[in-house]
VOVOVEX-901314 format. One line per 2 residues: for each residue x, y negated, z negated of C-alpha. Coordinates in pm, whole numbers, always signed. Each point is the difference from the previous one (the first is absolute). Example, Ala and Ser with C-alpha at 12.3 -4.5 7.8 and 13.67 -1.06 7.14 Angstrom:
# residues 2
+1230,+450,-780 ~ +137,-344,+66
//
This chain:
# residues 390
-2644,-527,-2103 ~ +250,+119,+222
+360,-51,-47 ~ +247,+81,+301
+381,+99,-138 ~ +246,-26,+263
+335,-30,-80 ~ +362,+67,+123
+302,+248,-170 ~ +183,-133,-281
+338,+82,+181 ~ +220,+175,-286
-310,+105,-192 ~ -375,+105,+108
-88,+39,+396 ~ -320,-144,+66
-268,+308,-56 ~ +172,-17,-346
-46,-398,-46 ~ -343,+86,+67
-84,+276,-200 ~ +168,-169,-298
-242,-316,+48 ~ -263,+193,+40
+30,+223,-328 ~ +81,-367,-179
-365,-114,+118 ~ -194,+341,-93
+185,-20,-345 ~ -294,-236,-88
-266,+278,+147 ~ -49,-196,+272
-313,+71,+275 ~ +130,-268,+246
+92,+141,+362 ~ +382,+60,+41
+150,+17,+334 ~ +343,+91,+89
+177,-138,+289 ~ +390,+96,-39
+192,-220,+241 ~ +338,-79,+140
+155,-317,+200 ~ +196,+217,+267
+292,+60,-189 ~ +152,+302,-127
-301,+247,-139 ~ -249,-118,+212
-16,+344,+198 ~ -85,+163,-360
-284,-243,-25 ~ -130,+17,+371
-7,+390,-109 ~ -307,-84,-238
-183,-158,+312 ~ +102,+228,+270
+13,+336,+143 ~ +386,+21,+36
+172,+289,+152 ~ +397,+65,-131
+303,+59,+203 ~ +293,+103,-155
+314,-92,+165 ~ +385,+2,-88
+169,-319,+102 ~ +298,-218,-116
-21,-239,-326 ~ +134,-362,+23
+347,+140,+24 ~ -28,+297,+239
-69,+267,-236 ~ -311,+291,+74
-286,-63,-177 ~ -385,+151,+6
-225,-219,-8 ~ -366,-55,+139
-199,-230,+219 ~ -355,+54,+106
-295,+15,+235 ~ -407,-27,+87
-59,+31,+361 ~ +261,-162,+175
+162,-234,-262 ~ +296,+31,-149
+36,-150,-392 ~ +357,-30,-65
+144,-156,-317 ~ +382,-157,+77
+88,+116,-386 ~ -56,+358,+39
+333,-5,+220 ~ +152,-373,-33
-45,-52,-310 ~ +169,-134,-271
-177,+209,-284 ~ +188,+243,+248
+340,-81,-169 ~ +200,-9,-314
+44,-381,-133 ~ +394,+41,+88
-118,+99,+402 ~ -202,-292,+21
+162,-224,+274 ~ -206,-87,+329
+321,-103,+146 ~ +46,+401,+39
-343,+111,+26 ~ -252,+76,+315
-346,+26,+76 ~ +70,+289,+243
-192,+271,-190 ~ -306,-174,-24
+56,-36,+439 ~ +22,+418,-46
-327,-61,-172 ~ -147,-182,+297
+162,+214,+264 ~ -137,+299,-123
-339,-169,-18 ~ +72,-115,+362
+34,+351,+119 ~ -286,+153,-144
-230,-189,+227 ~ -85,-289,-288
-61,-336,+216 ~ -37,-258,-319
+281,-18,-267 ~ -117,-197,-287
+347,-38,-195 ~ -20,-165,-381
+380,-146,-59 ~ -6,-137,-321
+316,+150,-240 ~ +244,+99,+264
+357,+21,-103 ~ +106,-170,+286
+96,-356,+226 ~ +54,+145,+320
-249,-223,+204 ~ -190,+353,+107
+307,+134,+215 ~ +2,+295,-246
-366,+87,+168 ~ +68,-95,+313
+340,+207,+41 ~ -210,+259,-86
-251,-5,+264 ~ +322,-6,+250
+119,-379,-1 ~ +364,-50,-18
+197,-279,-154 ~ +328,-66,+135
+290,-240,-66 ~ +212,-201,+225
+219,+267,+40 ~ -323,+197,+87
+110,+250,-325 ~ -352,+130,-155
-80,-174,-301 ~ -147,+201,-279
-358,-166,-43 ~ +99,-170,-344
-26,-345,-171 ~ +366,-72,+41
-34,+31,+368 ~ -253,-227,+103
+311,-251,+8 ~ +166,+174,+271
-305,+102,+216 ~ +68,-110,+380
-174,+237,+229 ~ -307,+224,-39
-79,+305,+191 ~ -343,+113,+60
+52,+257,+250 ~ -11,+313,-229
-315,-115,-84 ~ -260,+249,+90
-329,-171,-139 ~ -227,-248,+193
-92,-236,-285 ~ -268,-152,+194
-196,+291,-57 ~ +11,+44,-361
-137,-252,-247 ~ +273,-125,-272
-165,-158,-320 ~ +255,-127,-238
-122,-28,-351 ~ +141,-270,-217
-57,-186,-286 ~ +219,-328,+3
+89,-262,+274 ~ +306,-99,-19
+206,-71,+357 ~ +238,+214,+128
+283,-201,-145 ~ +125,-317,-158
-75,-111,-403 ~ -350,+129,+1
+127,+306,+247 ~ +25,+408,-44
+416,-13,-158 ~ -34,-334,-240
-341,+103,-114 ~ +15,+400,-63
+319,+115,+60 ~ +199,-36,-323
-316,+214,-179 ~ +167,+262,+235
+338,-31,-116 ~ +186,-274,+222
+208,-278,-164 ~ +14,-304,+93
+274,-29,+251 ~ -169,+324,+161
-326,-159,+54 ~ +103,-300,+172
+185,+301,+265 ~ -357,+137,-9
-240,-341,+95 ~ +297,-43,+280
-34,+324,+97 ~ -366,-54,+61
+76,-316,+200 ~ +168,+193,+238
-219,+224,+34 ~ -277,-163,+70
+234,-172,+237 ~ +73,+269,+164
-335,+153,+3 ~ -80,-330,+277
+288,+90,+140 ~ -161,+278,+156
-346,-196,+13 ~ -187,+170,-254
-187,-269,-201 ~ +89,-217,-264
-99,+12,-341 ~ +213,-180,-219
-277,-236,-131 ~ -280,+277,+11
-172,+47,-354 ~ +108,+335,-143
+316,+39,+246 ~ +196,+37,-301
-170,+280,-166 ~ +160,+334,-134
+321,-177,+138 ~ -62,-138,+346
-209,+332,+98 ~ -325,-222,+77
+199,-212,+215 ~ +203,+259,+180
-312,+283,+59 ~ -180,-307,+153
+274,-76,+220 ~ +138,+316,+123
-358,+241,-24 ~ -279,-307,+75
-129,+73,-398 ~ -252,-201,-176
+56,-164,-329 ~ -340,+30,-201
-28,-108,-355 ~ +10,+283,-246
-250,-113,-209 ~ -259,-49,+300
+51,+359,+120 ~ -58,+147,-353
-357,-252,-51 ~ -107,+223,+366
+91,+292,-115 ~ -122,-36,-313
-320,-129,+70 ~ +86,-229,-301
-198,-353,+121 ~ -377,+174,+19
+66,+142,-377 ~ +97,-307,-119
-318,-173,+190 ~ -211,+282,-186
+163,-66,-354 ~ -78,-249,-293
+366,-84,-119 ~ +351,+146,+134
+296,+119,-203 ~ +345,-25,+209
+360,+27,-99 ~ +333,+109,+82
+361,-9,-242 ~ +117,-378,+34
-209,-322,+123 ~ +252,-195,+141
+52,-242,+288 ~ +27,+312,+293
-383,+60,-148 ~ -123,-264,+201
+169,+139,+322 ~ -205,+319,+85
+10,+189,-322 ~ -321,+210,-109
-112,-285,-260 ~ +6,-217,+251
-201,+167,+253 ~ -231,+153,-210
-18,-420,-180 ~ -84,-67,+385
-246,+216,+29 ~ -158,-81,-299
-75,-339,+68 ~ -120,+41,+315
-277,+177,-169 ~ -21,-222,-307
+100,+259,-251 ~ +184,-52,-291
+370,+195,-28 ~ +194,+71,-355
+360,+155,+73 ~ +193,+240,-247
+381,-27,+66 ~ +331,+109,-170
+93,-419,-18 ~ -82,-288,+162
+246,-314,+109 ~ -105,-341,+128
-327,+29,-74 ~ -51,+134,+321
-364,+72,-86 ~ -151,-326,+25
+103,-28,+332 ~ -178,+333,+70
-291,-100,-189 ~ +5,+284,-224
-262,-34,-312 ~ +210,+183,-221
+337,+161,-12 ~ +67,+253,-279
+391,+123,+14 ~ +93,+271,-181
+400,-192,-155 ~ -283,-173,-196
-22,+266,-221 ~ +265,+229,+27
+338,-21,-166 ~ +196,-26,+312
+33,+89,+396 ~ +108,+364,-87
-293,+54,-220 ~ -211,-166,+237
+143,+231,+290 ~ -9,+355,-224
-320,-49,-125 ~ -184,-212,+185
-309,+235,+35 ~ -95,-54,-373
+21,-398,+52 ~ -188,+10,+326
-282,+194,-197 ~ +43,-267,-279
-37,-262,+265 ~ -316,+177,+152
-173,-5,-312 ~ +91,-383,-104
-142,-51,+380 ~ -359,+107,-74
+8,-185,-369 ~ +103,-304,+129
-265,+33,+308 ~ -256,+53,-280
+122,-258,-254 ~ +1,-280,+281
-265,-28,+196 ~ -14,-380,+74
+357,+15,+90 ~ -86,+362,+227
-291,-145,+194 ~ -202,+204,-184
+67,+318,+99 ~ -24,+129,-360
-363,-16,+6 ~ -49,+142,+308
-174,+370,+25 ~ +166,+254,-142
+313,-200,-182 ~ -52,+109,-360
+173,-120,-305 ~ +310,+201,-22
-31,+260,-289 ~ +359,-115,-173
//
């Protein structure tokens, strides 16, 4: 019997080669012979360079560029060939600042833009940029300024490429742009789909997790209407309804808009680059997880693509989480979900030593396997499942 574990990071805790190595020594606590495979995995958000790393043969680049609010900072994107892998967090993002600098009113995307530039120059035709935990809500101007677009008000006074300026955004400038972005390929890597603004859009939705108040993100959501406004203005498309506009604050929208991008799903990119769907084909039972189940599971998480997977292939999934709400896994069709609050004393203990409980959690995985096998299709008496030596 082969079992597949492929699981995401449990943000605050364990990265996924940990989650899996913890599950792993839970199942050979019982001196198991089954066939373990691990497939660490991410959803396109922030860490999913670190787990591309285990798959491919990246090359660093060390750069210094400006943080969310203009200050130098080395950080690294890489290579293979001529593909650039550049994670919006290394230089936008809000692990970037202390909790009292967190505002995306004041912050900008412009160093991870330094990021792409540099890429740009060094001959690299395909940018593959993962956006999730930016700092920021500055619809991708940040980027674009950058890469030699200027933002101008009516007054035509520069505008510092910042949240609180999307509001006052009349005229852009491309003319100090030097690239021809027909030529190079723009992949931007996302996992959500919210709009580009509105209830559901990049300011209600994210921005008071990066430090706006209530007042301020209303300025924000309008400051992405006029934007995008302006944006077909100056006939570049309209995205205001587009699925994923509104990721890492309007930077999905606005790199589709002003560079031609493509949003792709950030869960789909890691399943190719993973290989992930022909291991689960070739495995017996899957083991999947990530910190919370919740309702943004459904919407292109790793459970939920892995879930996907899965039943195209008819293969049964169990998921190991920090906590579940909604009962989210029925809807995912998930056989089992073990969560780890279940038997810890609380969400810090959970979080500092949540190792031990995922190797708790690996062994009660095999002993339930073993002590069910009507309700686990049998799998406990296929070849090579022995009894668990407790």
């Amino acid at each position: 019997m082969k079992i597949l574990i492929a699981p995401d990071k449990f943000k605050g805790s364990l990265n996924a080669v940990e989650v899996c190595d913890a599950i792993t020594k839970g199942i050979k606590i019982n001196k198991s012979k089954l066939e373990i495979i691990s497939c660490p995995m991410a959803d396109g958000g922030e860490g999913s360079i670190d787990i591309i790393n285990n798959y491919l043969s990246l090359k660093p680049v060390e750069l210094i560029v400006n943080d969310p609010l203009f200050r130098p900072i080395k950080t690294t994107y890489y290579f293979s060939d001529l593909t650039a892998y550049i994670e919006m967090s290394s230089a936008s993002g809000l692990s970037l600042l202390k909790k009292e600098e967190q505002n995306c009113m004041n912050t900008s995307s412009f160093g991870t833009g330094e990021l792409i530039k540099d890429a740009i120059n060094k001959g690299l035709t395909t940018i593959n940029l993962y956006i999730g935990g930016s700092a920021t809500n500055d619809g991708g101007v940040g980027i674009a300024s950058a890469l030699g677009f200027q933002f101008y008000d009516r007054l035509k006074k520069q505008l510092s490429p910042i949240g609180k300026n999307l509001k006052s955004i009349d005229h852009i400038d491309d003319s100090q742009v030097n690239f021809n972005f027909k030529e190079i390929t723009f992949n931007v890597i996302c996992d959500v789909d919210n709009p580009l603004y509105g209830s559901n859009g990049a300011a209600f939705v994210y921005a008071r997790q990066k430090g706006a108040n209530s007042l301020e993100i209303k300025k924000l959501d309008q400051g992405l209407i006029n934007l995008q406004s302006i944006l077909i203005k100056y006939n570049y498309p309209n995205v205001k309804n587009m699925p994923g506009s509104g990721a890492a604050g309007g930077v999905g929208g606005g790199l589709v808009s002003l560079l031609g991008a493509k949003l792709i799903s950030g869960i789909k990119n890691l399943i190719e680059i993973t290989q992930v769907e022909s291991k689960i084909k070739d495995s017996d039972i899957i083991i999947t997880g990530e910190g919370k189940i919740d309702l943004q599971t459904e919407k292109g998480k790793v459970i939920s693509g892995i879930s996907s997977l899965a039943r195209k292939y008819k293969k049964p999934v169990i998921a190991v989480c920090g906590e579940e709400e909604n009962n989210v896994s029925v809807k995912l069709g998930l056989k089992k979900v073990y969560t780890i609050l279940e038997i810890a004393d609380s969400i810090s203990d959970a979080i500092v030593n949540g190792e031990k409980y995922l190797i708790e959690i690996g062994s009660k995985i095999l002993t339930d396997l073993k002590k069910n096998p009507e309700k686990n299709q049998g799998f406990a008496e296929k070849e090579g499942f022995e009894p668990p030596e407790v």
